[in-house]
TORKOL-4160 file (C-alpha; in steps of 0.2 Angstrom, whole numbers, padded with zeros to 4 digits, m for minus):
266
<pt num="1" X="0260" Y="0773" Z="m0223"/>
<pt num="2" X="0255" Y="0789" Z="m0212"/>
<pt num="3" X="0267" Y="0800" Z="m0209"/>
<pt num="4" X="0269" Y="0796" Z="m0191"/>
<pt num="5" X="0270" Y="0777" Z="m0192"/>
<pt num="6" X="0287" Y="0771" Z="m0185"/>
<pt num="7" X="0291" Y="0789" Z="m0177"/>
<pt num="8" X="0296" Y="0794" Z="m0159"/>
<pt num="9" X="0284" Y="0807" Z="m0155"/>
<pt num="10" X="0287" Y="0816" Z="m0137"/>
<pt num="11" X="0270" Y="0827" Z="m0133"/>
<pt num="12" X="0269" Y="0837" Z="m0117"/>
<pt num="13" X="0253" Y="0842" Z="m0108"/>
<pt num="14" X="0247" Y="0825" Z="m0110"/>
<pt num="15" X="0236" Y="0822" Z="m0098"/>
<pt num="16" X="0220" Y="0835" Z="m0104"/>
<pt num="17" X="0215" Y="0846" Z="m0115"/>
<pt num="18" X="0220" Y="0847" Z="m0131"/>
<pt num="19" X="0235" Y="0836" Z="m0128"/>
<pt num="20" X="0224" Y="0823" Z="m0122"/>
<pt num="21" X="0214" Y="0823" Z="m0137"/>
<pt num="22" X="0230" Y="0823" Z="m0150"/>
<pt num="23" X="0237" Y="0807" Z="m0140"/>
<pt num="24" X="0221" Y="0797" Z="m0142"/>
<pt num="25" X="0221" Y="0804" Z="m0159"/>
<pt num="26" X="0242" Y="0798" Z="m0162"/>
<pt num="27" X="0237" Y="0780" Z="m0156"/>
<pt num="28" X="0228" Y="0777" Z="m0175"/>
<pt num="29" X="0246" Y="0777" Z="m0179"/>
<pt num="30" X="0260" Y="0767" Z="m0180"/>
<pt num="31" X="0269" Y="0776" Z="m0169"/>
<pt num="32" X="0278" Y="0778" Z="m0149"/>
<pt num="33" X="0269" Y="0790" Z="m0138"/>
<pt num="34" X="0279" Y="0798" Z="m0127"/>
<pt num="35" X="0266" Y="0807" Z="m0115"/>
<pt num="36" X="0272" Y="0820" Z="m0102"/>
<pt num="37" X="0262" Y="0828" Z="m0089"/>
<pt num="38" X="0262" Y="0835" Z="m0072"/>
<pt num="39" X="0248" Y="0826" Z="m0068"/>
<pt num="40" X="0253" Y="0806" Z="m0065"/>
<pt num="41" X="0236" Y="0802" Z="m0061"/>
<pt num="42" X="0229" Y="0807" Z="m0078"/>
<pt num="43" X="0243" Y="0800" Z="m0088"/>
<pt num="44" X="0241" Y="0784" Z="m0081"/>
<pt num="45" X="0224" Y="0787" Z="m0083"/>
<pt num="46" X="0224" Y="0789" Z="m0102"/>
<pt num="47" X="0237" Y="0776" Z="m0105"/>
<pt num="48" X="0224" Y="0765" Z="m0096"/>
<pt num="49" X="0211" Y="0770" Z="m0109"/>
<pt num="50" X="0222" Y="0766" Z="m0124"/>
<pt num="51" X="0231" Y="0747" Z="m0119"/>
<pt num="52" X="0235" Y="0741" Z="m0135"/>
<pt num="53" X="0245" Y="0759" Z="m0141"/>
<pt num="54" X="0263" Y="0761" Z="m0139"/>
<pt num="55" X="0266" Y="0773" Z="m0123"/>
<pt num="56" X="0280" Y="0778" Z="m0111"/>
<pt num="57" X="0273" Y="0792" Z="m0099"/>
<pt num="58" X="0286" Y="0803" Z="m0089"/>
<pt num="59" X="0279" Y="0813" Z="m0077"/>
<pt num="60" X="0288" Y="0832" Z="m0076"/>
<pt num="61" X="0282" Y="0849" Z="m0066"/>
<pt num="62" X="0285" Y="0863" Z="m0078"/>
<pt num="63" X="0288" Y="0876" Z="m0066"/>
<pt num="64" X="0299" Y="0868" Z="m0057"/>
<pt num="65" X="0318" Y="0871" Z="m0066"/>
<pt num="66" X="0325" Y="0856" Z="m0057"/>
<pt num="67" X="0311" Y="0845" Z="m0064"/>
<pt num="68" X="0314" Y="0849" Z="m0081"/>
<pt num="69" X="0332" Y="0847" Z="m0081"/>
<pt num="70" X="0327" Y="0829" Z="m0073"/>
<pt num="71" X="0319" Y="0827" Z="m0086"/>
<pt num="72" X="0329" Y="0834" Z="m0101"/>
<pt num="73" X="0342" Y="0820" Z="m0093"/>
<pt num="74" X="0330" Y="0805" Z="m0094"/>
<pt num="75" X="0327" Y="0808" Z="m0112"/>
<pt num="76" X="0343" Y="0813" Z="m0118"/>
<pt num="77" X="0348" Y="0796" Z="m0128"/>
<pt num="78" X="0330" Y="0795" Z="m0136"/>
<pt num="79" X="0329" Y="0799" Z="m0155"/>
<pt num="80" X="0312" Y="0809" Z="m0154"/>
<pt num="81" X="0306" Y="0811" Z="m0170"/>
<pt num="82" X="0291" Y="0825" Z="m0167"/>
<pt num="83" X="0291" Y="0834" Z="m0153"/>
<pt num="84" X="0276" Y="0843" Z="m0150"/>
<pt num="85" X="0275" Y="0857" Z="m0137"/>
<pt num="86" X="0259" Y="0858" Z="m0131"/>
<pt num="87" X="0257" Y="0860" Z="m0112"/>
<pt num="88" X="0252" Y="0878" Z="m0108"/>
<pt num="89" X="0244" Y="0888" Z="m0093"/>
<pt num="90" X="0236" Y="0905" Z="m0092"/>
<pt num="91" X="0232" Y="0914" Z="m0076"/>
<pt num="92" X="0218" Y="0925" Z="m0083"/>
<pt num="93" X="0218" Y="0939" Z="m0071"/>
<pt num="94" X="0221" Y="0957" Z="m0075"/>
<pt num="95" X="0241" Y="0960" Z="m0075"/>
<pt num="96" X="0240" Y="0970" Z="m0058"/>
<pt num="97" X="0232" Y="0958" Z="m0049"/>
<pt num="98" X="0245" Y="0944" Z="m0056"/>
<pt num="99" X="0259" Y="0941" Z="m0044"/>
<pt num="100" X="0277" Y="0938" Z="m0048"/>
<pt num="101" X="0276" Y="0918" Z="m0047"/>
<pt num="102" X="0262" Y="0919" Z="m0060"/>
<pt num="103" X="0272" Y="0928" Z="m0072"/>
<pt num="104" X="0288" Y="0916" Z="m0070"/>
<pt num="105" X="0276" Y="0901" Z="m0069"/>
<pt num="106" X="0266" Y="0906" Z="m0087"/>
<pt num="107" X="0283" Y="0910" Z="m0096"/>
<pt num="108" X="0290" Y="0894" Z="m0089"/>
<pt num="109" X="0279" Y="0882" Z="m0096"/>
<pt num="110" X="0272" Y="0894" Z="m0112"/>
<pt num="111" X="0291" Y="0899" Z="m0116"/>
<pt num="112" X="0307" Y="0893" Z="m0107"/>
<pt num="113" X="0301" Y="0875" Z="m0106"/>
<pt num="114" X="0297" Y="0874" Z="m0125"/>
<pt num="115" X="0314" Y="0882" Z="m0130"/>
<pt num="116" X="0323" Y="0869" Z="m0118"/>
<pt num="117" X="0315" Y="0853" Z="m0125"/>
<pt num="118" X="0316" Y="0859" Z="m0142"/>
<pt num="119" X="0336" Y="0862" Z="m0137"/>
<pt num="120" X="0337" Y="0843" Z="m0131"/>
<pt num="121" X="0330" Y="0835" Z="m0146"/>
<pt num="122" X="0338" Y="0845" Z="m0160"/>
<pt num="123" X="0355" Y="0842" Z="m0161"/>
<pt num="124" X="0349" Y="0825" Z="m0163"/>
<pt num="125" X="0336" Y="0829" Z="m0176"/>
<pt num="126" X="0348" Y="0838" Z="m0188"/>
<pt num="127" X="0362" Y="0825" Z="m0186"/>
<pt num="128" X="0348" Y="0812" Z="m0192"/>
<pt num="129" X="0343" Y="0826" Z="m0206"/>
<pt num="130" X="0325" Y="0824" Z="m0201"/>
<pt num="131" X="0314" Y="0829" Z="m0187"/>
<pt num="132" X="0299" Y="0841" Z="m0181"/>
<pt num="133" X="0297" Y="0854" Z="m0170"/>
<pt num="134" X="0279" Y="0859" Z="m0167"/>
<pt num="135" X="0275" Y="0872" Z="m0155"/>
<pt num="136" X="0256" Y="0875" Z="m0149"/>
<pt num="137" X="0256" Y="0895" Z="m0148"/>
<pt num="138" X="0242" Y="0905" Z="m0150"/>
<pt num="139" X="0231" Y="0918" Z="m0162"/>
<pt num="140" X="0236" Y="0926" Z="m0141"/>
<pt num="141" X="0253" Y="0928" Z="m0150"/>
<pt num="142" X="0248" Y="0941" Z="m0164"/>
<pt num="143" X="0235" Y="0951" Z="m0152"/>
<pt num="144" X="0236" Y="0956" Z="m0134"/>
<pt num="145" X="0219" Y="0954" Z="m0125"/>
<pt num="146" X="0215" Y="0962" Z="m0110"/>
<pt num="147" X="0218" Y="0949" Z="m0095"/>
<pt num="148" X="0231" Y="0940" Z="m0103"/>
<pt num="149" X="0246" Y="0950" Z="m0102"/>
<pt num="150" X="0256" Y="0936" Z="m0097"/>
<pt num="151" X="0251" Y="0922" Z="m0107"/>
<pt num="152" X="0250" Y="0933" Z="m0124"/>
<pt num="153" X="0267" Y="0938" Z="m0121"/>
<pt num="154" X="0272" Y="0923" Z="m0116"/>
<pt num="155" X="0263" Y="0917" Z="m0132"/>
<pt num="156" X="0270" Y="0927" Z="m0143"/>
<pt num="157" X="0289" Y="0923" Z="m0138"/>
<pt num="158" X="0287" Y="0905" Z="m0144"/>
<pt num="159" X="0279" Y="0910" Z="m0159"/>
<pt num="160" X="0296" Y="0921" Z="m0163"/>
<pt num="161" X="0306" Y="0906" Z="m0153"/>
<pt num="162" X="0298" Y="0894" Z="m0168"/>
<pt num="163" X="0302" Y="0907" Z="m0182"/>
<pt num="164" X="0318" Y="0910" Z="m0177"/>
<pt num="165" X="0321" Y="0891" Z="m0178"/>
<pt num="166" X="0314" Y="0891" Z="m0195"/>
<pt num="167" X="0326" Y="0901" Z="m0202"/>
<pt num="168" X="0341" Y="0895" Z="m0192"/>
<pt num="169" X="0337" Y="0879" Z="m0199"/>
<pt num="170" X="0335" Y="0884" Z="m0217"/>
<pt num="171" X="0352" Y="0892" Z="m0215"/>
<pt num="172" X="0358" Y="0876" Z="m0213"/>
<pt num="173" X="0349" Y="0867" Z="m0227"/>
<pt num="174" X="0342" Y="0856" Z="m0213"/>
<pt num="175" X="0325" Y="0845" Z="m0219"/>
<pt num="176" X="0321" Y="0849" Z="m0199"/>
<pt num="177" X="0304" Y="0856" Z="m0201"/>
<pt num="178" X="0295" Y="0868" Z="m0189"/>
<pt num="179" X="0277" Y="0872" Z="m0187"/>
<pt num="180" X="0268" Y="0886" Z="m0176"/>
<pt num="181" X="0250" Y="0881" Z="m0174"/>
<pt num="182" X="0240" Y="0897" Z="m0169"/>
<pt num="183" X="0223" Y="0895" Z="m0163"/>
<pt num="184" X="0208" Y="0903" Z="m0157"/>
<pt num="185" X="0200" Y="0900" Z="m0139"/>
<pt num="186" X="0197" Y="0880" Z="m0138"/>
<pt num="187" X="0181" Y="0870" Z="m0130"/>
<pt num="188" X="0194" Y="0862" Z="m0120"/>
<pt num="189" X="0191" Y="0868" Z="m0101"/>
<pt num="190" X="0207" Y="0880" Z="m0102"/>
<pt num="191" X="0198" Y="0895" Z="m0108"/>
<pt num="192" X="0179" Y="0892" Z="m0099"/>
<pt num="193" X="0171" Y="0907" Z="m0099"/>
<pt num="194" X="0176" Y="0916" Z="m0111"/>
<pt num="195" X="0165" Y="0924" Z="m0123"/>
<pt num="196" X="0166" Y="0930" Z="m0142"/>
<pt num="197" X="0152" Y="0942" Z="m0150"/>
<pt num="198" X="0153" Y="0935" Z="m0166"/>
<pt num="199" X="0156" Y="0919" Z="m0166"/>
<pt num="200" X="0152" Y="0915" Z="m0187"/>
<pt num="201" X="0171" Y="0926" Z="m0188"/>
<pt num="202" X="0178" Y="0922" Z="m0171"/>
<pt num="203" X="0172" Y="0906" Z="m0165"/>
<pt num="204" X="0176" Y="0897" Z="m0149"/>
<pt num="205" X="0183" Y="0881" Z="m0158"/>
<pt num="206" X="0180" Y="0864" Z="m0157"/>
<pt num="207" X="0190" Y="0854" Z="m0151"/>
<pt num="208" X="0190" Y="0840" Z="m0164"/>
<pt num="209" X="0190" Y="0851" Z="m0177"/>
<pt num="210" X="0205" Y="0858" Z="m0170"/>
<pt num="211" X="0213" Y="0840" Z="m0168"/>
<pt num="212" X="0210" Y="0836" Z="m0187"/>
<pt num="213" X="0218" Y="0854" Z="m0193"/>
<pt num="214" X="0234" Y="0849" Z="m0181"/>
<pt num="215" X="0236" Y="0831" Z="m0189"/>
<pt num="216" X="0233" Y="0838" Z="m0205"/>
<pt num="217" X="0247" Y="0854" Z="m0202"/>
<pt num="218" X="0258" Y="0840" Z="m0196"/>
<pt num="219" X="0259" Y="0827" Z="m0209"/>
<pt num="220" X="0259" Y="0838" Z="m0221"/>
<pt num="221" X="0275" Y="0848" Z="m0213"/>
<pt num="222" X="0267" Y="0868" Z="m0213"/>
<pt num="223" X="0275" Y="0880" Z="m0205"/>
<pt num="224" X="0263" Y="0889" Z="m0199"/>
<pt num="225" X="0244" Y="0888" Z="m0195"/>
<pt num="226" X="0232" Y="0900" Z="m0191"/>
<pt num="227" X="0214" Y="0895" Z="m0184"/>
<pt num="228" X="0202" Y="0902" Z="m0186"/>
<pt num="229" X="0203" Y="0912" Z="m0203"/>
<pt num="230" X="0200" Y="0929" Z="m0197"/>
<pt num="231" X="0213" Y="0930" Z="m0185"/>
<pt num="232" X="0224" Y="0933" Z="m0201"/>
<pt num="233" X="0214" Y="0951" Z="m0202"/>
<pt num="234" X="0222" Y="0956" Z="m0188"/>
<pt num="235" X="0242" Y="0955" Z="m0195"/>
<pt num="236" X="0237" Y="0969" Z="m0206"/>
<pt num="237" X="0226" Y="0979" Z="m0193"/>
<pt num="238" X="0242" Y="0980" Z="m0182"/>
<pt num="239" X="0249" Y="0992" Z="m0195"/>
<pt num="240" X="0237" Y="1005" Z="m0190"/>
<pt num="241" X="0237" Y="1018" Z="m0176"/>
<pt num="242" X="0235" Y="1010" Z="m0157"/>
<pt num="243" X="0219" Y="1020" Z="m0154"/>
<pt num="244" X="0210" Y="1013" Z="m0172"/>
<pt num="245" X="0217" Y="0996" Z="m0168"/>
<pt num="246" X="0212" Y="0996" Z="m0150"/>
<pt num="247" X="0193" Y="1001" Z="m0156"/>
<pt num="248" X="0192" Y="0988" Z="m0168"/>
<pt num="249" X="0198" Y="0975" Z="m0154"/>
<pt num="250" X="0183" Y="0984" Z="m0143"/>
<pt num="251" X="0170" Y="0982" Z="m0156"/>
<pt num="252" X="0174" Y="0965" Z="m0162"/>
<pt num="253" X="0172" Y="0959" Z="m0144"/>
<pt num="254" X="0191" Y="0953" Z="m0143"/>
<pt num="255" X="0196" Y="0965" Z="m0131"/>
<pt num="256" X="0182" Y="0959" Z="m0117"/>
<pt num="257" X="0182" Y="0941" Z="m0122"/>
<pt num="258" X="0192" Y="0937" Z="m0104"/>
<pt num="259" X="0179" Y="0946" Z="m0093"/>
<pt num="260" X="0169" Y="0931" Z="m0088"/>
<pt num="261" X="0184" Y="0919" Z="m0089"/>
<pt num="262" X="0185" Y="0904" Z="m0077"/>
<pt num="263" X="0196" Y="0893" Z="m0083"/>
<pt num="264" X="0198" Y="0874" Z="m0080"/>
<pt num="265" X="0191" Y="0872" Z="m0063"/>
<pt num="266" X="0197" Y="0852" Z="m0062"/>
């Protein structure tokens, strides 16, 4: 028996990308899928794709407050057992070209709408004395990279947010597990055009390589994963002078890996 068979598991960003992947991936389970997305027409379309799984899709707009109250309320009485927070936007444009709806839009759905879901789903998690909170952040949340401002910022507040809960919940002696998954650019559409100028260190990853390190961090309840390895260098550069650490960023490419960024274009 896998360690999701039987469990609720409530996954957001659904409907592509790497949340798209992870929910054909969940369906090899025992499990019941509930898919959340912005986009009705792909969640239908994947549920579509996957007829003999166990699904129940809502459809939620991020952005929108009133949306994610809606649907805070529709899944109040559930007993999620995994929620994994994965939907997530990025704007990509330099920070003085980025207006103010961009920033509130990119902290909504990295940040706030995490922390809210996560608020809905835990009471119930510690009064059962079991549960996980996963939160898709980013090797964004340990290094700022030119052009994404917002969405390393944004990135590194969940990645304190999930910390935080980690040790709030160790306070309590709760068996409520949390787990910060950190990676690298992905080969999902998200990050098109970005570049990396050594890719044997810093690779743009693969997708389903990705997918099988998440099950893997998952199922075997670790608090924190870091893909790929060499992003861990950077913890210990951080301790040096700006201007050092801002040439090592420069020479390892890290710094102008955004400059021929396109981003999901469907």
């Amino acid at each position: 028996m896998s360690y999701y068979d039987k469990k609720s598991i409530l996954l957001t960003g659904a409907a592509s990308g790497l949340g798209r992947l992870f929910s054909q991936q969940l369906t090899q389970h025992n499990c019941h899928l509930f898919l959340v997305d912005r986009d009705e027409a792909g969640l239908a379309k994947l549920k579509d794709e996957l007829p003999h799984a166990k699904i129940s899709l809502f459809t939620c707009d991020f952005t929108n407050l009133s949306s994610v109250e809606n649907f805070t309320q529709q899944i109040k009485e559930l007993e999620i057992d995994i929620l994994i927070n994965n939907a997530g936007i990025v704007s990509g444009r330099p920070f003085t070209e980025l207006s103010n709806e961009n920033i509130i839009n990119t902290y909504m759905v990295n940040s706030i709408v995490p922390m809210i879901l996560t608020k809905a789903v835990i009471t119930g998690m510690i009064k059962r004395d079991q549960g996980h909170i996963v939160n898709i952040c980013s090797a964004a949340s340990f290094v700022g990279v030119a052009k994404l401002s917002d969405y390393a910022a944004s990135k590194a507040a969940i990645s304190s947010f999930d910390e935080s809960l980690r040790l709030e919940l160790s306070k309590l002696n709760s068996k409520v597990v949390t787990t910060a998954f950190c990676p690298y650019y992905i080969n999902t559409g998200m990050f098109d055009g970005v570049k990396t100028r050594f890719p044997s260190l810093l690779p743009i990853l693969d997708p389903k390589r990705v997918i099988s390190r998440l099950d893997q961090a998952i199922a075997n309840k670790e608090n924190r994963v870091i893909l790929p390895w060499f992003i861990y260098a950077s913890l210990i550069i951080k301790i040096l002078p700006p201007k050092i650490f801002d040439l090592i960023l420069t020479f390892f490419g890290i710094n102008s890996s955004m400059d021929d960024f396109k981003g999901r274009t469907k």
